[in-house]
C-alpha positions, 0 to 999 in steps of 0.5 A: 156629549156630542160635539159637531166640529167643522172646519173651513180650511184646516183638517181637524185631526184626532189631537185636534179633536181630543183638545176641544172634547176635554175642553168641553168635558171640563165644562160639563163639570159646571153641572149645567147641560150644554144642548147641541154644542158647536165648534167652527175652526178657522185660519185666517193668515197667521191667525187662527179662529175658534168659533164656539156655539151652546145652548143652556136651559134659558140662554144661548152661549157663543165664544170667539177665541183668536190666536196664533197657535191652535191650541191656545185659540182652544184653551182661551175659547173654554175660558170664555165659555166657563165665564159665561156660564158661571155668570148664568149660574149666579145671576140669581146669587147676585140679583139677592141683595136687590129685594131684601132693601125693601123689606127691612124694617125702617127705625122710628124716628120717635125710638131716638 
């Protein structure tokens, strides 16, 4: 997969560079293709800022991660993305429950 990396202040070095990729190859596991994916890296004062961009069959992903320490700031970025992503990928599996409700046959009140 091709991952576009930008930066606004910092050089991206091939460590840094390896860190997002196998970021983003854990989550390729999740089996759900991630279409053109978009990594922002930025530094404000101490802080540093993850910025994060996918689009997914039906949706679009977008993750924000913010920490002292670059690698963190990674670490805590793939982690909102695995979330979101699970959460597209059981929406359905949660949305089950809602139409069996209706079709439950009701007890007649004459069987008591």
């Amino acid at each position: 997969m091709k991952i576009e990396i930008t930066s606004k202040i910092i050089d991206i070095t091939p460590a840094i560079r390896e860190r997002i990729e196998s970021r983003f190859d854990k989550l390729e596991r999740l089996q759900v293709p991630l279409i053109t994916p978009h990594v922002i890296v930025s530094k404000e004062r101490l802080m540093f800022i993850v910025e994060a961009t996918a689009g997914i069959p039906n949706g679009k992903l977008f993750a924000q991660a913010e920490h002292e320490d670059l690698y963190a700031a990674i670490n805590e970025l793939g982690q909102k993305l695995e979330r979101q992503i699970n959460r597209h990928t059981e929406k359905p599996i949660a949305r089950r429950a809602n139409g069996t409700r209706k079709e439950m046959p009701q007890p007649d009140e004459a069987d008591a």
